[in-house]
C-alpha positions in Angstrom: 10.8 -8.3 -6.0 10.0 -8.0 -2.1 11.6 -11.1 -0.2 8.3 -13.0 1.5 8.9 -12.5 4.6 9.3 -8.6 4.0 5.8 -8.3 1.7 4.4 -10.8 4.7 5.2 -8.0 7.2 3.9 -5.3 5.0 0.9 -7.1 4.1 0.6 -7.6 8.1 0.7 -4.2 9.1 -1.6 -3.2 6.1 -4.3 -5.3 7.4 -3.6 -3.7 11.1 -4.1 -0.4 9.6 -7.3 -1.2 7.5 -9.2 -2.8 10.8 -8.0 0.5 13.0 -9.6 2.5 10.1 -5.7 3.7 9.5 -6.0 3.1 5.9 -8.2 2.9 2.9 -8.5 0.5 0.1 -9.3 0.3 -3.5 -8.8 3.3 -6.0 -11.4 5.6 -5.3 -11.3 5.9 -1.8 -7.1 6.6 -2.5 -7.9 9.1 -5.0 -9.8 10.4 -2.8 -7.7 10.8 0.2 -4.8 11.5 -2.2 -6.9 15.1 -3.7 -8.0 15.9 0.4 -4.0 15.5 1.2 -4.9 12.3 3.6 -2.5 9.9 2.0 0.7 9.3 3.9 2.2 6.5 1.4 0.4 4.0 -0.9 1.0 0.3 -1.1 0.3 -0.7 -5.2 0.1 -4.2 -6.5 2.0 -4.1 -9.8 0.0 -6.9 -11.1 -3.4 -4.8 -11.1 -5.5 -4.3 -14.6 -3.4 -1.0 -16.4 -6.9 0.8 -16.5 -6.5 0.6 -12.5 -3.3 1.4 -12.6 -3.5 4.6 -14.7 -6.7 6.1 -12.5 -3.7 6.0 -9.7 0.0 6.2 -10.2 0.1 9.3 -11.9 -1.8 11.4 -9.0 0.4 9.4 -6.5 3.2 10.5 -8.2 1.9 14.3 -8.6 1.3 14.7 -5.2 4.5 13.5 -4.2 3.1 10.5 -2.4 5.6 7.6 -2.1 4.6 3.9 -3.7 5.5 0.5 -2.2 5.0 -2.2 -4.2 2.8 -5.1 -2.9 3.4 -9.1 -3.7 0.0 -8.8 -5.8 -3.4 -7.7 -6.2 -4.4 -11.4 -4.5 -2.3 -10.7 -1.6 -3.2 -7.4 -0.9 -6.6 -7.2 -1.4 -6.2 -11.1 1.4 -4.8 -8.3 3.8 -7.6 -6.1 3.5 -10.4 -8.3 3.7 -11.1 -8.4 -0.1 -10.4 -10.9 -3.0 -8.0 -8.5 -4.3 -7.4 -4.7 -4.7 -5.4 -2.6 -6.7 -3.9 0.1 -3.7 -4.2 0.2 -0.2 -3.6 4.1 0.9 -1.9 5.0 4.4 -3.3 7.7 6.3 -1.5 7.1 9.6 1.7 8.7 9.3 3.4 6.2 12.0 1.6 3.6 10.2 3.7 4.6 6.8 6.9 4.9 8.5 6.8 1.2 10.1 6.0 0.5 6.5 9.3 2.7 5.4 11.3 1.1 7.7 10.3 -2.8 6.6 11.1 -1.5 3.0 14.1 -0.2 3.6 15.8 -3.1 6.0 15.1 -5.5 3.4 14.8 -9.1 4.3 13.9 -9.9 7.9 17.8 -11.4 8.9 19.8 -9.4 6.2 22.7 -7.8 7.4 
């Protein structure tokens, strides 16, 4: 499970990338960015309906696009300006790696 603080970052720079049109949202428009090659990494709440869920990971995972996990649906879809959503893509690749690199420190303090 992501620390709060952590998934608060994420969901912060998510939102960022959604209002500078860095991002998309919602499983279609990932899908589509996924099949044009767009997608830089995906954000996926793991709480989202399976049906959701099974129109995604699996092409996510085909093309070799990496997955963060998101808090929830709620939260995620809050950061994007919607009541919730199943995936937020990244097309911005400096966008995705200050994503990668909240990930990957952890909690904001850790050692």
């Amino acid at each position: 499970m992501t620390p709060p603080a952590t998934a608060n970052r994420i969901l912060g720079l998510v939102g960022l990338g959604m209002r500078a049109r860095l991002a998309v949202a919602g499983v279609d428009r990932v899908r589509e960015a996924a099949k044009r090659g767009a997608l830089q990494l995906a954000v996926v709440a793991p709480d989202a309906a399976r049906n959701s869920l099974d129109k995604i990971v699996p092409l996510l995972r085909a093309r070799r696009i990496e997955m963060v996990s998101a808090p929830s649906a709620a939260a995620l879809g809050h950061a994007v300006g919607r009541q919730q959503t199943t995936v937020v893509g990244i097309t911005d690749r400096d966008l995705a790696k200050g994503i990668r690199a909240i990930v990957r420190s952890g909690p904001v303090g850790a050692a």
